[in-house]
Structures are given as structure tokens and as C-alpha cells.
C-alpha positions in Angstrom: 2.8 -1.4 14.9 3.0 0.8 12.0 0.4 1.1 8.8 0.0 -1.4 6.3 2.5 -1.4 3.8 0.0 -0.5 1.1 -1.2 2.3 3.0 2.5 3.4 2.7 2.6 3.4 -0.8 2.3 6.1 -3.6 0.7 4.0 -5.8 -2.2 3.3 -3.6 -5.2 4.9 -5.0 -8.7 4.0 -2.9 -9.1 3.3 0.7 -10.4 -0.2 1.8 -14.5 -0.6 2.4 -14.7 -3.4 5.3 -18.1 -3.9 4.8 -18.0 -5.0 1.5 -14.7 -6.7 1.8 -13.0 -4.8 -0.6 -9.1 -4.0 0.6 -8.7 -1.3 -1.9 -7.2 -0.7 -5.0 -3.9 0.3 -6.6 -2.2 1.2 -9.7 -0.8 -2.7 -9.5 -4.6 -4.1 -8.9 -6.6 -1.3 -9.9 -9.7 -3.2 -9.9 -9.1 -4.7 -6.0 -6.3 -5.9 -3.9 -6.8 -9.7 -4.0 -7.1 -10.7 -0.1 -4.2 -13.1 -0.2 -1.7 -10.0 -1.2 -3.0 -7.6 1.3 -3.0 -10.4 4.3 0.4 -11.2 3.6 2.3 -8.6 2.7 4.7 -7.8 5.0 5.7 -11.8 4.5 6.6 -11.0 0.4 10.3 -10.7 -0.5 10.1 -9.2 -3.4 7.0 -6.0 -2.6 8.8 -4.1 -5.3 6.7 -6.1 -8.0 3.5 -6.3 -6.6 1.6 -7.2 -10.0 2.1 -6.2 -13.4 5.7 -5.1 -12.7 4.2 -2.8 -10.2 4.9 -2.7 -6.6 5.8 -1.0 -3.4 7.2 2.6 -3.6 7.5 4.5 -0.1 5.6 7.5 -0.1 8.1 10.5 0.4 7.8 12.0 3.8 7.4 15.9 4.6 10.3 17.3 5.7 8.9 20.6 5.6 8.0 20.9 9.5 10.0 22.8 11.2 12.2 21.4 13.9 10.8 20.3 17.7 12.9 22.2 20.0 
């Protein structure tokens, strides 16, 4: 299972607090992610407009690191 899909994104900004209940913010809900997007994300079909005409953008990987031999 891999990370949540808005822990995959560059327009993330604040990690999640459990204990409050807060599941972070972004530049799409930069005052909180409501609970119903972050639960069921990965069921959207359209993530490329999260709010706001904001949504999912991949975060570029390194490909920096050299080679495994």
C-alpha cells in the first residue's frame, strides 16, 4: 500500500494532527482537508480539481541517486 494521495502531492502544505482530528491542509483547503475528501480520495475521478480549481499534482521524484548496481 502506498502513501496517501495527498501526501503525494506538491501542493500539500501541513501534515495531519490525529489528535485533534485535523487531516491537514493544502493549497486547495488551506484552512483543513474536510474528512470526507481525505477518506475517499483514492475513490475521486476527477483528483485534478480538488477544490477551488485545485487538485492533485505528483510531486516530482529525485532522480538524482545514482544507479544500484
Amino acid at each position: 500500500m502506498g502513501k496517501h494521495p495527498c501526501l503525494r502531492c506538491k501542493n500539500f502544505i501541513e501534515e495531519f494532527d490525529l489528535q485533534s482530528g485535523e487531516f491537514g491542509r493544502c493549497k486547495a483547503f488551506p484552512e483543513k482537508i474536510p474528512y470526507d475528501t481525505f477518506a475517499h480520495m483514492e475513490l475521486w475521478d476527477k483528483p485534478e480539481n480538488c477544490n477551488n480549481g485545485i487538485g492533485f499534482e505528483p510531486i516530482e521524484q529525485n532522480n538524482d541517486e545514482p544507479a544500484q548496481q
